[in-house]
C-alpha positions as CSV (number, residue, x, y, z in Angstrom):
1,X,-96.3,-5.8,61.5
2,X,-99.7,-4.8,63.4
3,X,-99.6,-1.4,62.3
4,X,-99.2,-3.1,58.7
5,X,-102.2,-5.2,59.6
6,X,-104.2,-2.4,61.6
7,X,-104.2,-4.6,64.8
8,X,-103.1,-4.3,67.9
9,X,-99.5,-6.9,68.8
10,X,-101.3,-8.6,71.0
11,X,-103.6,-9.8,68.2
12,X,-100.8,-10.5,66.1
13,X,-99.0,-12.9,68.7
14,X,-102.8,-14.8,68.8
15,X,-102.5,-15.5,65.2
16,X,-98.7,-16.6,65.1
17,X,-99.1,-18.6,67.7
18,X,-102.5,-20.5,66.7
19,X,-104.4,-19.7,69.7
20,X,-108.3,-19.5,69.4
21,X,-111.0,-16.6,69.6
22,X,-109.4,-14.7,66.8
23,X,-112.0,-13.1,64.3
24,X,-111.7,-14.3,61.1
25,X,-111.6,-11.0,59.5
26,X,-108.2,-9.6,61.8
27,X,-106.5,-13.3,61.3
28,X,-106.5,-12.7,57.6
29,X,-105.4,-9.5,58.2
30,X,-102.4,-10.2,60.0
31,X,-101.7,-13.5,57.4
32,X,-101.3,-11.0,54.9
33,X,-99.6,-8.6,56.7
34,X,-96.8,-11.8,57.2
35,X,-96.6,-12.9,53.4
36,X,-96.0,-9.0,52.5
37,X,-93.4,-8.5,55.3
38,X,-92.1,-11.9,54.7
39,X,-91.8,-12.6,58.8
40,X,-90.1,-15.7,59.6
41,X,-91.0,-16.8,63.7
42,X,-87.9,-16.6,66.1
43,X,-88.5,-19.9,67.4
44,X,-85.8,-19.7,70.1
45,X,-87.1,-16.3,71.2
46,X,-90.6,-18.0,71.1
47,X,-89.2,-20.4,73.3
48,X,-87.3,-18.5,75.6
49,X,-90.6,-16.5,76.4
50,X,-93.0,-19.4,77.0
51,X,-90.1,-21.6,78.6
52,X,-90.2,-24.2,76.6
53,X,-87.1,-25.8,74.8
54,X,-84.5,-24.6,72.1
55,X,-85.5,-27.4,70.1
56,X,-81.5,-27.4,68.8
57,X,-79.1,-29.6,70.7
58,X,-74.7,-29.8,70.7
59,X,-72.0,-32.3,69.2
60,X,-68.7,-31.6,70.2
61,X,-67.0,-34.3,68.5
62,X,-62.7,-34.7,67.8
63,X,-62.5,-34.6,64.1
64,X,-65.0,-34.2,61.6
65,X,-62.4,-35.1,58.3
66,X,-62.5,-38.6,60.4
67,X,-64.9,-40.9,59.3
68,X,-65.7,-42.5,62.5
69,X,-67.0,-39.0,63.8
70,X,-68.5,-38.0,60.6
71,X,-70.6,-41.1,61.2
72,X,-71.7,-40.8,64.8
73,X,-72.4,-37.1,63.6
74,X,-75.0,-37.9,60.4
75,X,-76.6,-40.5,63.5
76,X,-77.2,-37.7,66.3
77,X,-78.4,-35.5,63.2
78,X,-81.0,-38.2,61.8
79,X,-82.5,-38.8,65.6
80,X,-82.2,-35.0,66.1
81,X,-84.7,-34.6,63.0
82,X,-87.0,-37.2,64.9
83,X,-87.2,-35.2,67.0
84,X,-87.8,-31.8,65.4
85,X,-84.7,-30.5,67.0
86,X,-81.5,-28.5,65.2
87,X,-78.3,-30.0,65.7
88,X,-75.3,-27.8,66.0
89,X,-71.6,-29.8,65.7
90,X,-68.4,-28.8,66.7
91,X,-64.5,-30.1,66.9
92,X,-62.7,-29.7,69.7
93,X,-59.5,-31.1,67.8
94,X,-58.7,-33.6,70.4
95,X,-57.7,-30.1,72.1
96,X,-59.3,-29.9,75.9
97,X,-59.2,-26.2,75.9
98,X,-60.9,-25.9,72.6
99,X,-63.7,-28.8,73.9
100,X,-64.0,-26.0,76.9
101,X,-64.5,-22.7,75.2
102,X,-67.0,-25.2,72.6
103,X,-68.8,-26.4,75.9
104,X,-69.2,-22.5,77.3
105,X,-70.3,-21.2,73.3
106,X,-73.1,-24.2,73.5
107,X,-74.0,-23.2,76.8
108,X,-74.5,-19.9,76.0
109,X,-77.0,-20.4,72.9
110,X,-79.0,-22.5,75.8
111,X,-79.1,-26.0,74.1
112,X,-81.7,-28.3,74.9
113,X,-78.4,-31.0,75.9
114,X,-75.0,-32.0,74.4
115,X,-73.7,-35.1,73.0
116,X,-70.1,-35.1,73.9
117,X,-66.7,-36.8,72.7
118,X,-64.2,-36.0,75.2
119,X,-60.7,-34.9,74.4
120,X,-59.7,-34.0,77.9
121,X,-59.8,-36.4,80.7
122,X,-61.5,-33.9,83.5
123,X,-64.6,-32.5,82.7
124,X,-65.5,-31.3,86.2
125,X,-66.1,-27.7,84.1
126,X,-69.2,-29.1,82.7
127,X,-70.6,-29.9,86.3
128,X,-72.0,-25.9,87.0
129,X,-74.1,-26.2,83.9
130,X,-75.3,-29.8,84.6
131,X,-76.4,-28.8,88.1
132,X,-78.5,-25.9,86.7
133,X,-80.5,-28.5,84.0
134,X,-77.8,-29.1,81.1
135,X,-78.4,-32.9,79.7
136,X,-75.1,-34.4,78.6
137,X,-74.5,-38.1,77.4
138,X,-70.6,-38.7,76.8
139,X,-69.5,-40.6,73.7
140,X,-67.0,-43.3,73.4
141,X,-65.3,-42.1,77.0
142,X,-66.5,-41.8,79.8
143,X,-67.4,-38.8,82.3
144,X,-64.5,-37.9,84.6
145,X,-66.1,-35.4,87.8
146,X,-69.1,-35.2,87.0
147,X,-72.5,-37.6,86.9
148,X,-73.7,-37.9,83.3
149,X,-74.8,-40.8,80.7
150,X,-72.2,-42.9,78.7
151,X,-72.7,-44.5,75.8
152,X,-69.1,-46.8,75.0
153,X,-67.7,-49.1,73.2
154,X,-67.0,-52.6,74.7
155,X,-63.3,-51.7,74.3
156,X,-61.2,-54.3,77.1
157,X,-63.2,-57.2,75.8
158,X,-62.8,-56.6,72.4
159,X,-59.0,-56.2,72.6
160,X,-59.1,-59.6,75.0
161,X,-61.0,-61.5,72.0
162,X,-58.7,-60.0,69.1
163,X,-55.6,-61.0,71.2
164,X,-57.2,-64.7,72.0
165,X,-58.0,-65.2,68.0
166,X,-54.4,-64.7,67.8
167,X,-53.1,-67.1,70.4
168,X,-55.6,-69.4,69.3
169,X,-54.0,-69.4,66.1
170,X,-50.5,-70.3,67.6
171,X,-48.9,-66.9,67.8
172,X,-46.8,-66.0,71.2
173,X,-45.0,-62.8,69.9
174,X,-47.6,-60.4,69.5
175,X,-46.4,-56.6,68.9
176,X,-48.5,-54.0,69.9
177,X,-49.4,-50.3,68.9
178,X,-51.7,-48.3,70.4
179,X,-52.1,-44.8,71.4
180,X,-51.6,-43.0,74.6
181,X,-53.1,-44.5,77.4
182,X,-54.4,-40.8,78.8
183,X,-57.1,-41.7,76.1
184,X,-59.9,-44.3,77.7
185,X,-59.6,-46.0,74.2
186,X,-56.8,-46.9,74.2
187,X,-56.4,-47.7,78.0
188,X,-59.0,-50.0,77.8
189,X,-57.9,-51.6,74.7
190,X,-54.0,-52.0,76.2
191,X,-56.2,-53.4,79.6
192,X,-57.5,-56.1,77.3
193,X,-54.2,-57.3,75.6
194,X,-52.7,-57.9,79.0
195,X,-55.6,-60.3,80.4
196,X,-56.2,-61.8,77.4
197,X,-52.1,-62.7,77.7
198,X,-52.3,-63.1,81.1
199,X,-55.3,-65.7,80.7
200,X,-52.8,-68.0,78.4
201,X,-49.9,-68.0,80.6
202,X,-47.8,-65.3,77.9
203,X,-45.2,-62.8,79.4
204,X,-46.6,-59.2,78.7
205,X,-43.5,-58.3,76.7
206,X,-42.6,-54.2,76.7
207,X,-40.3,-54.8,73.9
208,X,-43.1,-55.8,71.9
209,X,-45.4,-52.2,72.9
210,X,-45.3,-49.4,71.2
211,X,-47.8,-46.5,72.9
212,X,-48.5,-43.0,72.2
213,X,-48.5,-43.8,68.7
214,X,-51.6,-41.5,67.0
215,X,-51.4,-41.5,63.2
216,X,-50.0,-44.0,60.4
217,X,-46.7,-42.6,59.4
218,X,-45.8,-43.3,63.3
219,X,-47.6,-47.0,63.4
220,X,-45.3,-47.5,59.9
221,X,-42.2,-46.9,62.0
222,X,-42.8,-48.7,64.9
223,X,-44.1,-51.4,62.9
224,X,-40.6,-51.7,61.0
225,X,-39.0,-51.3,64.4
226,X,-40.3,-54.9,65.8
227,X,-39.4,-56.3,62.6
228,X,-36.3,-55.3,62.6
229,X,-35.9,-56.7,65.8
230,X,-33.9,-60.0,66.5
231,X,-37.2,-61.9,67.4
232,X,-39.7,-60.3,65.7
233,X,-43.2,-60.0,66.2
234,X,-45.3,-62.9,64.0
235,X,-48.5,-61.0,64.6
236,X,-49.9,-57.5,65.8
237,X,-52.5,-55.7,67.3
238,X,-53.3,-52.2,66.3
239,X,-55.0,-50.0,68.7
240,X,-57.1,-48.2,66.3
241,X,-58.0,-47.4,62.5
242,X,-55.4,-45.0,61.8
243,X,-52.6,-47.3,63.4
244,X,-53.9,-50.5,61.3
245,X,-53.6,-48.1,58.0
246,X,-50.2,-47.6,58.8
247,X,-49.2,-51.2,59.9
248,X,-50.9,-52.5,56.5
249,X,-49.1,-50.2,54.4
250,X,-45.4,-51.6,55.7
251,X,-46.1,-55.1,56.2
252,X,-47.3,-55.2,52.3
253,X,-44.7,-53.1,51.5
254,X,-42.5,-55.8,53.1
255,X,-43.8,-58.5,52.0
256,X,-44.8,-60.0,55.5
257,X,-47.2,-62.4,56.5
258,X,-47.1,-61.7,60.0
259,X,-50.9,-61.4,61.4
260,X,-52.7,-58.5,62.2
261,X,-55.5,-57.8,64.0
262,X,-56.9,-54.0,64.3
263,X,-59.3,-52.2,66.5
264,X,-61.9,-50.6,64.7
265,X,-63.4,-51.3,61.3
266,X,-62.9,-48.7,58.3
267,X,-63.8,-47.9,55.3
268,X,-62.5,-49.8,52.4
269,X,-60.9,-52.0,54.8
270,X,-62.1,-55.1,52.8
271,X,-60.3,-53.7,50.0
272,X,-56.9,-53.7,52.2
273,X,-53.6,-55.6,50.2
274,X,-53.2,-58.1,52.4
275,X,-55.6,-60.3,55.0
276,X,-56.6,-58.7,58.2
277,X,-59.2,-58.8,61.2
278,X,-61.1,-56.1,62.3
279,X,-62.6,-55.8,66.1
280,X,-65.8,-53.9,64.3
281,X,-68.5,-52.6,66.1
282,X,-71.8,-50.4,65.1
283,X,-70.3,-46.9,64.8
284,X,-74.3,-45.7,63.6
285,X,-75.6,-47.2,66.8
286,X,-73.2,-45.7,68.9
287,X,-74.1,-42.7,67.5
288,X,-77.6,-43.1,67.5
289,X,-78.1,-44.8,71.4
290,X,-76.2,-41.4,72.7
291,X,-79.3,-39.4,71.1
292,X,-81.7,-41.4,72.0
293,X,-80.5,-41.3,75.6
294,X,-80.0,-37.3,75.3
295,X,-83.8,-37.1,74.1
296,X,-85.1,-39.0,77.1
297,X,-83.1,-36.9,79.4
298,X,-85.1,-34.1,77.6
299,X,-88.0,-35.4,77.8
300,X,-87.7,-35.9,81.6
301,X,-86.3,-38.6,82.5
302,X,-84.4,-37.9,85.9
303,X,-83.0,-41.5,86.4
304,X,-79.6,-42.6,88.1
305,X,-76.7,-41.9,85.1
306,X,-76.8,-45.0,83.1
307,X,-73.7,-46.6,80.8
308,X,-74.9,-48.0,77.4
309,X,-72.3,-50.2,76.5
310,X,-71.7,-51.3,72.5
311,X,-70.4,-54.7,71.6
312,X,-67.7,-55.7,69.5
313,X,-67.0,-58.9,67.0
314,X,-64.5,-59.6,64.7
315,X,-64.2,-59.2,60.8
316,X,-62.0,-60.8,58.5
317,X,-60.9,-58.0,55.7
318,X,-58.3,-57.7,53.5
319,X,-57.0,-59.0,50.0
320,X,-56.1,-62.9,50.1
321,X,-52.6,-63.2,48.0
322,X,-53.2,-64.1,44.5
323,X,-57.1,-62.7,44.5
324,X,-58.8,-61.5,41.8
């Protein structure tokens, strides 16, 4: 380009980069030589020189077909565009090696700081990389070795206040379905059905659990299983979306009016057969307060690791019988 222009590169790095005391007469000359060579600036290589930031940030989310990630993705992109920053997502899969190798690749392309949903449970890998400047704010679980923001969902009192609506409402057999408790969803949420139980003076019943239960063909069959069962359940408490899908579909396709309550709204859950509570929270500010957090960390802030913690209510969905 300066030998297009008939300057020296020094002169055309002035002009690129705005800075002052350029004549008039070479600045033109080197504007033209741009819109004839049709030179686009390598910001990150601009950056890397001057040491200033990448202006692009990570996601490393589960599962971008899911809605719920989809979500907290479209939030980190909107702040991220605040903030004149690129955002580059990624799935692990719910795979921990996967969420790895993704962690390294990020790494590597020097990202300004990473939003992160955990699928693993140690992420001591990620503490090299946060001792040499990374910012990192974890998503719906928390950081296992190694100090970093949180931003969660209120997930043991949401379960304890969907489990009291029930008791409240006379019910004592309550079946339960929820996923592993590896995941610090699902932990929580299982933590919340037993004090909630506890607090009324009702047995925690193992007859009446069903864990490690992850999609809605699975929440179907254990579903039928209590039913089935001698004493069956007359309500139940679904650990997450997927799960209360697949409860739905085989109480209506019983016929049953036992109660349900599910974690987690979803979409075109008011539209559901039957009635049904959700434990809703704000998926968009979830999304949006681990951002805002990972943008403060960029701009400096070197405070203590902080936990931003989401609150839950709950949501009556669902088709009354008869409705129209």
């Amino acid at each position: 380009m300066a030998a297009v222009a008939g300057v020296s590169p020094k002169t055309v790095s002035r002009v690129i980069n705005n800075e002052p005391n350029v004549r008039p007469e070479l600045a033109e000359r080197v504007l033209a030589a741009i819109g004839e060579l049709g030179f686009r600036r390598n910001a990150m290589a601009s950056s890397l020189r001057s040491g200033r930031e990448t202006a692009t940030i990570g996601l490393i989310i589960e599962d971008l077909a899911n809605l719920f990630y989809s979500t907290i993705a479209a939030e980190v992109a909107r702040v991220a565009r605040a903030h004149d920053t690129h955002l580059i997502t990624v799935s692990s899969e719910e795979d921990p090696e996967l969420e790895q190798r993704q962690f390294a690749q990020l790494c590597q392309r020097r990202v300004d700081g990473l939003v992160i949903v955990p699928a693993g449970a140690d992420h001591s890998y990620t503490r090299p990389e946060a001792e040499m400047g990374m910012r990192m704010v974890f998503l719906d679980r928390p950081p296992s070795g190694v100090l970093a923001d949180s931003v969660l969902v209120d997930n043991e009192a949401g379960a304890r206040a969907g489990i009291a609506s029930l008791l409240a409402d006379g019910h004592r057999r309550i079946g339960v379905v929820v996923d592993s408790p590896a995941i610090h969803t699902a932990r929580e949420r299982l933590a919340g059905v037993r004090t909630a139980l506890a607090g009324a003076g009702v047995p925690y019943d193992d007859s009446l659990v069903r864990v490690g239960v992850s999609d809605p063909d699975g929440a179907a069959r254990a579903v039928a299983a209590m039913l089935d069962a001698n004493d069956p359940p007359t309500a139940f408490f679904t650990g997450n979306n997927r799960i209360t899908v697949g409860a739905v579909r085989e109480l209506y396709r019983r016929g049953s009016g036992a109660a349900l309550m599910g974690f987690d709204d979803f979409e075109l859950s008011a539209l559901m057969p039957r009635p049904l509570t959700v434990i809703a929270y704000d998926v968009r500010e979830l999304g949006r307060a681990a951002a805002v957090r990972l943008f403060e960390r960029i701009g400096g802030d070197a405070s203590w690791p902080s936990e931003i913690t989401i609150p839950t209510r709950l949501v009556q969905r669902g088709v009354e019988p008869g409705a129209t």
